[in-house]
mmCIF file of the C-alpha atoms, coordinates in Angstrom:
data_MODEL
# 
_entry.id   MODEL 
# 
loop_
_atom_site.group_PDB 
_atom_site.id 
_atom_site.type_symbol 
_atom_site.label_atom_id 
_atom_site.label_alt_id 
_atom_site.label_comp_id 
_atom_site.label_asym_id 
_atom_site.label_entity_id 
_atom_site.label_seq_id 
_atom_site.pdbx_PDB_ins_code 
_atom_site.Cartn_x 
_atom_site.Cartn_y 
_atom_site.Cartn_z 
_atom_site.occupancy 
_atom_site.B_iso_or_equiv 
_atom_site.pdbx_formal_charge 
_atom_site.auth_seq_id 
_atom_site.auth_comp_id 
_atom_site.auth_asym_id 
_atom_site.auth_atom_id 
_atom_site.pdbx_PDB_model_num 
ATOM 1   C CA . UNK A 1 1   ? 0.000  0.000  0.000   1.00 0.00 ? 1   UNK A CA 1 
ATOM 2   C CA . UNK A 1 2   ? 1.297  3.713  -1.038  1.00 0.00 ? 2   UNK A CA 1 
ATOM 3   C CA . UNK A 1 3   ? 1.490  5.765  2.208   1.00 0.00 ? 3   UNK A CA 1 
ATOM 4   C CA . UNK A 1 4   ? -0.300 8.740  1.937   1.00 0.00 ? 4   UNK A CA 1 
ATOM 5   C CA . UNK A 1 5   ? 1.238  11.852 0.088   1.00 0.00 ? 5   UNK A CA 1 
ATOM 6   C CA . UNK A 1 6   ? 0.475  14.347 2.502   1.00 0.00 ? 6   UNK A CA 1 
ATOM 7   C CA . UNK A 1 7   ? 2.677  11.879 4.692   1.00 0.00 ? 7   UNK A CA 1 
ATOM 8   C CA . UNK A 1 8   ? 5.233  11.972 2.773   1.00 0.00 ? 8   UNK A CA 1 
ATOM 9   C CA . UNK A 1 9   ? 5.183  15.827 2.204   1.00 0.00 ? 9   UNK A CA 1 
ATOM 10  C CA . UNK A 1 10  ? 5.192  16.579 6.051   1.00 0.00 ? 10  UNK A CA 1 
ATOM 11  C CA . UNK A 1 11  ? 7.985  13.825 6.119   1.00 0.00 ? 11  UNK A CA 1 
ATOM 12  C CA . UNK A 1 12  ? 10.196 15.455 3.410   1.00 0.00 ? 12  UNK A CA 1 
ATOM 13  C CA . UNK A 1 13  ? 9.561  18.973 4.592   1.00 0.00 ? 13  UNK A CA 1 
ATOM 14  C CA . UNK A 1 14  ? 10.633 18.616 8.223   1.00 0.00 ? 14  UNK A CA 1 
ATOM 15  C CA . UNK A 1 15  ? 13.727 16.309 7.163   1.00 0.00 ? 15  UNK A CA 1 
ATOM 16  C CA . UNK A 1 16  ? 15.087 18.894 4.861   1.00 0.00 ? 16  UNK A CA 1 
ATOM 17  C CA . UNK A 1 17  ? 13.686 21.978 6.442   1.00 0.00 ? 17  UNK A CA 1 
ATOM 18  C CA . UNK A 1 18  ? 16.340 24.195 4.598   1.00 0.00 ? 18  UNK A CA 1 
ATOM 19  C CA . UNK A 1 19  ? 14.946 23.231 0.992   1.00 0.00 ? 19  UNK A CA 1 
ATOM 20  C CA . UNK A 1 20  ? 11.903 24.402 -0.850  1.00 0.00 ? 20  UNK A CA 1 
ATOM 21  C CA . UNK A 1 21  ? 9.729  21.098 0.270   1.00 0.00 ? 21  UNK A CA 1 
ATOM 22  C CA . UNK A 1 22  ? 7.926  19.021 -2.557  1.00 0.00 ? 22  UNK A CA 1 
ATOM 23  C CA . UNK A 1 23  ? 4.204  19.094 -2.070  1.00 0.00 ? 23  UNK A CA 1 
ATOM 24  C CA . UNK A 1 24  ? 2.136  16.219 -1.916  1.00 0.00 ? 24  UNK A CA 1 
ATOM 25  C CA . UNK A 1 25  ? 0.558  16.862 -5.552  1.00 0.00 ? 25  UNK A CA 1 
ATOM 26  C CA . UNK A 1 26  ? 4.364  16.794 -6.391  1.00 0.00 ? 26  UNK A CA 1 
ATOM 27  C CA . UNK A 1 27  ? 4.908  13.473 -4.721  1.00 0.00 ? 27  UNK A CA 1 
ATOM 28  C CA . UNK A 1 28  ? 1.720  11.954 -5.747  1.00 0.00 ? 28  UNK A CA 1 
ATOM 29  C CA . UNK A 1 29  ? 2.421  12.825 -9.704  1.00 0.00 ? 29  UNK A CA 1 
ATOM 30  C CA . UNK A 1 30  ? 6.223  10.918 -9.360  1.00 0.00 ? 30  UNK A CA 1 
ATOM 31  C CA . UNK A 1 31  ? 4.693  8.267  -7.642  1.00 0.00 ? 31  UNK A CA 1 
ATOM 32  C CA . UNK A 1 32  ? 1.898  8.068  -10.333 1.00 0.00 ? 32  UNK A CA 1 
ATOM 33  C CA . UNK A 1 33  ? 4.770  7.991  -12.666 1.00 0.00 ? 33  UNK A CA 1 
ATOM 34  C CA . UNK A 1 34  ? 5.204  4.652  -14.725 1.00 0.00 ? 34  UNK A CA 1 
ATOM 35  C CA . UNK A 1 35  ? 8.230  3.086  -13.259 1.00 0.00 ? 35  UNK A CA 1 
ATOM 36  C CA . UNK A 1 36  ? 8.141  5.250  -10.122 1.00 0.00 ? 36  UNK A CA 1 
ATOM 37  C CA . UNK A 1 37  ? 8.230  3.569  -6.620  1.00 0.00 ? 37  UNK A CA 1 
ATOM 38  C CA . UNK A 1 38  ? 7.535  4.573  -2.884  1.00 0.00 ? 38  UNK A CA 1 
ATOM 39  C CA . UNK A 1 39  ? 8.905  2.016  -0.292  1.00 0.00 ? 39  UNK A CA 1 
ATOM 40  C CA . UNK A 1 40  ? 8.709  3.002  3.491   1.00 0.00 ? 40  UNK A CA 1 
ATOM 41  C CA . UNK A 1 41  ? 5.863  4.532  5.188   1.00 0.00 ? 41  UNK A CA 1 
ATOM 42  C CA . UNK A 1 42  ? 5.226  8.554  6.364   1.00 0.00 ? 42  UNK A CA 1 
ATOM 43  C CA . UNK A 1 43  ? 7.881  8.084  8.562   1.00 0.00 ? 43  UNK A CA 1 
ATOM 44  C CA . UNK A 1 44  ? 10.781 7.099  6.435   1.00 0.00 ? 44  UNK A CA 1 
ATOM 45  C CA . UNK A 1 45  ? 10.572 6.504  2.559   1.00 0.00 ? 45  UNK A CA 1 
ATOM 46  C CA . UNK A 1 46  ? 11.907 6.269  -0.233  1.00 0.00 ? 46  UNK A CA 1 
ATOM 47  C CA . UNK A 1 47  ? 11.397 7.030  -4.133  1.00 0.00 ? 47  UNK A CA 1 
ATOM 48  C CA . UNK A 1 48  ? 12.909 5.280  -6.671  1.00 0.00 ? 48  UNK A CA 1 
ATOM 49  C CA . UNK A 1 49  ? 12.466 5.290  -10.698 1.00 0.00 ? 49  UNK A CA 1 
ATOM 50  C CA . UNK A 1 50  ? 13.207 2.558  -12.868 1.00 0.00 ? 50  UNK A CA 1 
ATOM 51  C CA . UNK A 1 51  ? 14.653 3.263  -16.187 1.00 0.00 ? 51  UNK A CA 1 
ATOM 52  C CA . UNK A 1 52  ? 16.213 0.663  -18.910 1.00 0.00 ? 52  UNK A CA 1 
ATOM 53  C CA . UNK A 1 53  ? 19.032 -0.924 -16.604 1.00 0.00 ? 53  UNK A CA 1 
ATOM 54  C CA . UNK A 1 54  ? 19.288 1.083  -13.691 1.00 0.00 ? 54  UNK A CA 1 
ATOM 55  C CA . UNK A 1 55  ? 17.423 3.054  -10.310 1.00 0.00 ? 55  UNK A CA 1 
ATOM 56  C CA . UNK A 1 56  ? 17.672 6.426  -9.819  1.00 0.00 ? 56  UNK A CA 1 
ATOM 57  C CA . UNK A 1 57  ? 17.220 7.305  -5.780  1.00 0.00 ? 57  UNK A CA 1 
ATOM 58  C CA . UNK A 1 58  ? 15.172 10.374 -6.363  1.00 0.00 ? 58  UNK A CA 1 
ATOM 59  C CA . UNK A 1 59  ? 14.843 10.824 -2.408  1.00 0.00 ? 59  UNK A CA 1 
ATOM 60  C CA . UNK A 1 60  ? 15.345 9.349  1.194   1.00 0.00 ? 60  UNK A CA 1 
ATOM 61  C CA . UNK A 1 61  ? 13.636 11.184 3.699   1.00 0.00 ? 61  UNK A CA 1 
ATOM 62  C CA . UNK A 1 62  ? 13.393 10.023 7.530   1.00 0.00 ? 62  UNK A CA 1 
ATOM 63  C CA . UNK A 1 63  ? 11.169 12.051 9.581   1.00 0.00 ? 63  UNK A CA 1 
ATOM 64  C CA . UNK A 1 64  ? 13.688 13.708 12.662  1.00 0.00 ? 64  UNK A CA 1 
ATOM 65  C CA . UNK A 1 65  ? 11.698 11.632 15.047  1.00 0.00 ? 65  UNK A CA 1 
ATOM 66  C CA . UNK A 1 66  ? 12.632 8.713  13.083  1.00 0.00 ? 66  UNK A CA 1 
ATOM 67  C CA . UNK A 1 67  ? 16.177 8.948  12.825  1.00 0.00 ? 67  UNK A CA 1 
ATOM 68  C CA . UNK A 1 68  ? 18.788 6.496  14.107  1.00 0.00 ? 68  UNK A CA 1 
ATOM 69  C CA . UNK A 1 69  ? 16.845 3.424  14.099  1.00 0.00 ? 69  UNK A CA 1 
ATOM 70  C CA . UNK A 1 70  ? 17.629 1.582  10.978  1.00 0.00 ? 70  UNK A CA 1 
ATOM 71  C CA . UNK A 1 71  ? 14.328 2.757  8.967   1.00 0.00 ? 71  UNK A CA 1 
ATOM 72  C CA . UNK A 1 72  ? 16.683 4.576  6.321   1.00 0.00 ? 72  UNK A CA 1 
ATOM 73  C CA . UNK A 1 73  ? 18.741 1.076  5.827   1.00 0.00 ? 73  UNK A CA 1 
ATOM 74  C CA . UNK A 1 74  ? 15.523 -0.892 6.139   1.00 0.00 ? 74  UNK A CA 1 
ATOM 75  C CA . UNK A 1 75  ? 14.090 1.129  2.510   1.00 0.00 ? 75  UNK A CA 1 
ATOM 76  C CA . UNK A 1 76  ? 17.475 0.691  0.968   1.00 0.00 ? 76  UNK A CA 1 
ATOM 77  C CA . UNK A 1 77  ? 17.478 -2.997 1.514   1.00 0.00 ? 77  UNK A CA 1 
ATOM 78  C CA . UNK A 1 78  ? 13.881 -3.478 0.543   1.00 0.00 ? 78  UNK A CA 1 
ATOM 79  C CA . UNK A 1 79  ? 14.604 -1.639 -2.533  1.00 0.00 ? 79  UNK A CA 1 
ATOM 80  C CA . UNK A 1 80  ? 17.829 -4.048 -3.635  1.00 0.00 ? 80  UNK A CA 1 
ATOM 81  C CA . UNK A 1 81  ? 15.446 -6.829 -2.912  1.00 0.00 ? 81  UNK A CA 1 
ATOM 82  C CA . UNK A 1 82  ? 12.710 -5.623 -5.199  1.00 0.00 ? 82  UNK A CA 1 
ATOM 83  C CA . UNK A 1 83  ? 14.785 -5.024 -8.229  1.00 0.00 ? 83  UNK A CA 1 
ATOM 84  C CA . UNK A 1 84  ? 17.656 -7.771 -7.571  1.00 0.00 ? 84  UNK A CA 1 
ATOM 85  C CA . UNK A 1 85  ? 17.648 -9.303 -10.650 1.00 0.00 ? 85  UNK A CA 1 
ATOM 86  C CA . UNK A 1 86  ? 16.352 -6.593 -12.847 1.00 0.00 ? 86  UNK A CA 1 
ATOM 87  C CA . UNK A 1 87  ? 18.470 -3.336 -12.839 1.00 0.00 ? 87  UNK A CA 1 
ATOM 88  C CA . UNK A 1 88  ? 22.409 -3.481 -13.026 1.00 0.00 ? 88  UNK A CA 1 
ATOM 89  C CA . UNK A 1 89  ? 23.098 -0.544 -10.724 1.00 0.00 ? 89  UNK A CA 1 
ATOM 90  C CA . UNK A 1 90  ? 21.454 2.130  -8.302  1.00 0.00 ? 90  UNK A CA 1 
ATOM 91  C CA . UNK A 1 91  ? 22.498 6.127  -8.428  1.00 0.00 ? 91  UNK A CA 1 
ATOM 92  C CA . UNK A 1 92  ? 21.677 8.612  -5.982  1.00 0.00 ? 92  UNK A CA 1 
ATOM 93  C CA . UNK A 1 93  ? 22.822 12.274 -5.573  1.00 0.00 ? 93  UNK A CA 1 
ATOM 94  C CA . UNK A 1 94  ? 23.172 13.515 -2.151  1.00 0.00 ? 94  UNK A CA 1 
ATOM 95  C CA . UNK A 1 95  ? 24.502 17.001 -0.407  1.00 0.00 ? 95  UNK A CA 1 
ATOM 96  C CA . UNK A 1 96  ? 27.903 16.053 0.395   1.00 0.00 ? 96  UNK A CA 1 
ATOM 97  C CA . UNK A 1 97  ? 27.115 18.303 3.618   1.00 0.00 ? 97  UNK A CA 1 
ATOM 98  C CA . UNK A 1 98  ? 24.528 15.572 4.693   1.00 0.00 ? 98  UNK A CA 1 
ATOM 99  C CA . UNK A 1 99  ? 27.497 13.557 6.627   1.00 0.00 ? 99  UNK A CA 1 
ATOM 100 C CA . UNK A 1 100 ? 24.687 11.216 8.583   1.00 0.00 ? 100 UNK A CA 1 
ATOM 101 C CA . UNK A 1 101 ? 23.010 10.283 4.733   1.00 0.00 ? 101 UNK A CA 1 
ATOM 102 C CA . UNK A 1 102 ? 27.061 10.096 3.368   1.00 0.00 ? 102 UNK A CA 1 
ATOM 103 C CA . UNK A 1 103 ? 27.747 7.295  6.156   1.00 0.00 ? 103 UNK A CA 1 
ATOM 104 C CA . UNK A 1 104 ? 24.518 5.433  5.481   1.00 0.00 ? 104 UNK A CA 1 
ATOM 105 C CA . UNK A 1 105 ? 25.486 5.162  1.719   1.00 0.00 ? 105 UNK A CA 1 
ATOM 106 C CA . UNK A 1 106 ? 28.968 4.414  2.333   1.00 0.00 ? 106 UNK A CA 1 
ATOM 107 C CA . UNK A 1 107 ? 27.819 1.478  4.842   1.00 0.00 ? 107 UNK A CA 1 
ATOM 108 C CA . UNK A 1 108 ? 25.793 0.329  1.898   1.00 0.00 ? 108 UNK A CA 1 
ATOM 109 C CA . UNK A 1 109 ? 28.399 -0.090 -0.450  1.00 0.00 ? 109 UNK A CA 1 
ATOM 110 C CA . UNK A 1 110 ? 27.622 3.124  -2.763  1.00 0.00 ? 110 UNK A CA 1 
ATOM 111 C CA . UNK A 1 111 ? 30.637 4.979  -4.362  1.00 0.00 ? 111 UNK A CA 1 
ATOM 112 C CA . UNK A 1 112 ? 30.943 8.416  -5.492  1.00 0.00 ? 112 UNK A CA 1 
ATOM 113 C CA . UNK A 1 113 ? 31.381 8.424  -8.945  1.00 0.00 ? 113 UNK A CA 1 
ATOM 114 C CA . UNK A 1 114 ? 30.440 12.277 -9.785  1.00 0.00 ? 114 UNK A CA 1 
ATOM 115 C CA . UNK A 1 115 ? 29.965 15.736 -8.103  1.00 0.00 ? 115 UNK A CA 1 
ATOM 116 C CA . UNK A 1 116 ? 27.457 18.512 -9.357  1.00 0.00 ? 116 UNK A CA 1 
ATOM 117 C CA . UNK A 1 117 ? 28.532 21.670 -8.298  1.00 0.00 ? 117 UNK A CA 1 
ATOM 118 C CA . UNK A 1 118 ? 25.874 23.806 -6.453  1.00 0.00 ? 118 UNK A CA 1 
ATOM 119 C CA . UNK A 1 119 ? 22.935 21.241 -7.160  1.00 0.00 ? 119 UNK A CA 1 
ATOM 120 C CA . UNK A 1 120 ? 21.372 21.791 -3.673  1.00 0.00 ? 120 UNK A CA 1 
ATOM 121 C CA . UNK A 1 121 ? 19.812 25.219 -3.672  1.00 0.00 ? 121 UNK A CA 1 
ATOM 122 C CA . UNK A 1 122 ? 18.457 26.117 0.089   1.00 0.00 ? 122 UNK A CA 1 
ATOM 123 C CA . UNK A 1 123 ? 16.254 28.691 1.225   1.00 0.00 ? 123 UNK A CA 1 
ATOM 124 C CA . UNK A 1 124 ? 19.210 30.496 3.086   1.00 0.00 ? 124 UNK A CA 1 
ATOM 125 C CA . UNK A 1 125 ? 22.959 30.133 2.854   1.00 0.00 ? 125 UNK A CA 1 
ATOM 126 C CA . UNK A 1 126 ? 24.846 28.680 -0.295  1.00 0.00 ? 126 UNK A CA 1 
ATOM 127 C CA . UNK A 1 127 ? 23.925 26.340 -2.421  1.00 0.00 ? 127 UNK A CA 1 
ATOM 128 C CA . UNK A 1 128 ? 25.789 22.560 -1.781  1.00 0.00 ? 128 UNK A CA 1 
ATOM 129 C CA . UNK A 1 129 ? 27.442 20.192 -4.159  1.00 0.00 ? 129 UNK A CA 1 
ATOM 130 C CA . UNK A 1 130 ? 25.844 16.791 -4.649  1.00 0.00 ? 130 UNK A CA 1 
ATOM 131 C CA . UNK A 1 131 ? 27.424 13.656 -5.211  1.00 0.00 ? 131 UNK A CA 1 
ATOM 132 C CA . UNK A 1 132 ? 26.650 11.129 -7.029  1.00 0.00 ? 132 UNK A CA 1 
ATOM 133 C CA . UNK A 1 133 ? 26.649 7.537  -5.915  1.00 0.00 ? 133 UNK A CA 1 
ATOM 134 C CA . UNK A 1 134 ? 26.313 4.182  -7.701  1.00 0.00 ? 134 UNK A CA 1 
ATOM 135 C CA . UNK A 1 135 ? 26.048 0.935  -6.602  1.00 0.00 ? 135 UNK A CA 1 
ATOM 136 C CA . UNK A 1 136 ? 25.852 -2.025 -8.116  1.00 0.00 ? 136 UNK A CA 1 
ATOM 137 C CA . UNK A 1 137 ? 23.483 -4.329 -8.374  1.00 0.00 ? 137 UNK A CA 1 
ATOM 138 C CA . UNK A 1 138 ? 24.135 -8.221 -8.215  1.00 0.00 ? 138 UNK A CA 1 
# 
């Protein structure tokens, strides 16, 4: 069962509080989206598109309340499961500021294999570099 969007939004919004949040018509169109997944629940979730041969990570969001128990791990590993078998690699970009997210990829076996300069634009302060991770897929 999809969580509900307006979940997701409140989820997304107060675990990156410094970015312009994505609404839950925003959400609710990707998820809509052929090839477009949500795994978790309104507490921690992620979304994940499915092109030819690969996964893009479009986000991971764990409510603060939620954080430090696993649940972030827990959607990664459900996701591998899903597509094991059917993708060749998962990519990601996160703000190489995020040192908590970082760690979690890292302990996953993702690699950096890009950087985007100034991809993460926040409401205040500069905008962040992302880097891109890939991991692949047995």
């Amino acid at each position: 069962m999809t969580p509900d969007p307006k979940e997701l939004a409140a989820t997304y919004a107060a675990a990156f509080p410094h970015t312009r949040p994505w609404t839950a018509k925003e959400i609710a169109d990707i998820i809509g989206n052929n090839g477009a997944q949500c795994i978790g629940d309104g507490t921690c979730f992620l979304i994940a598109q499915k092109t030819i041969d690969e996964v893009e990570i479009l986000t991971l969001a764990t409510h603060p309340d939620f954080r430090r128990r696993g649940r972030a791990k827990d959607v990664l590993t459900a996701l591998e499961q899903k597509i094991r078998g059917s993708v060749q690699s998962i990519f990601l970009e996160v703000d190489e500021t995020n040192s908590a997210a970082r760690a979690l990829y890292h302990s996953c076996a993702y690699r950096q294999i890009g950087l985007r300069r100034g991809y993460y634009v926040h409401t205040s302060g500069p905008a962040t570099n992302a880097l891109v991770l890939r991991k692949t897929v047995d």
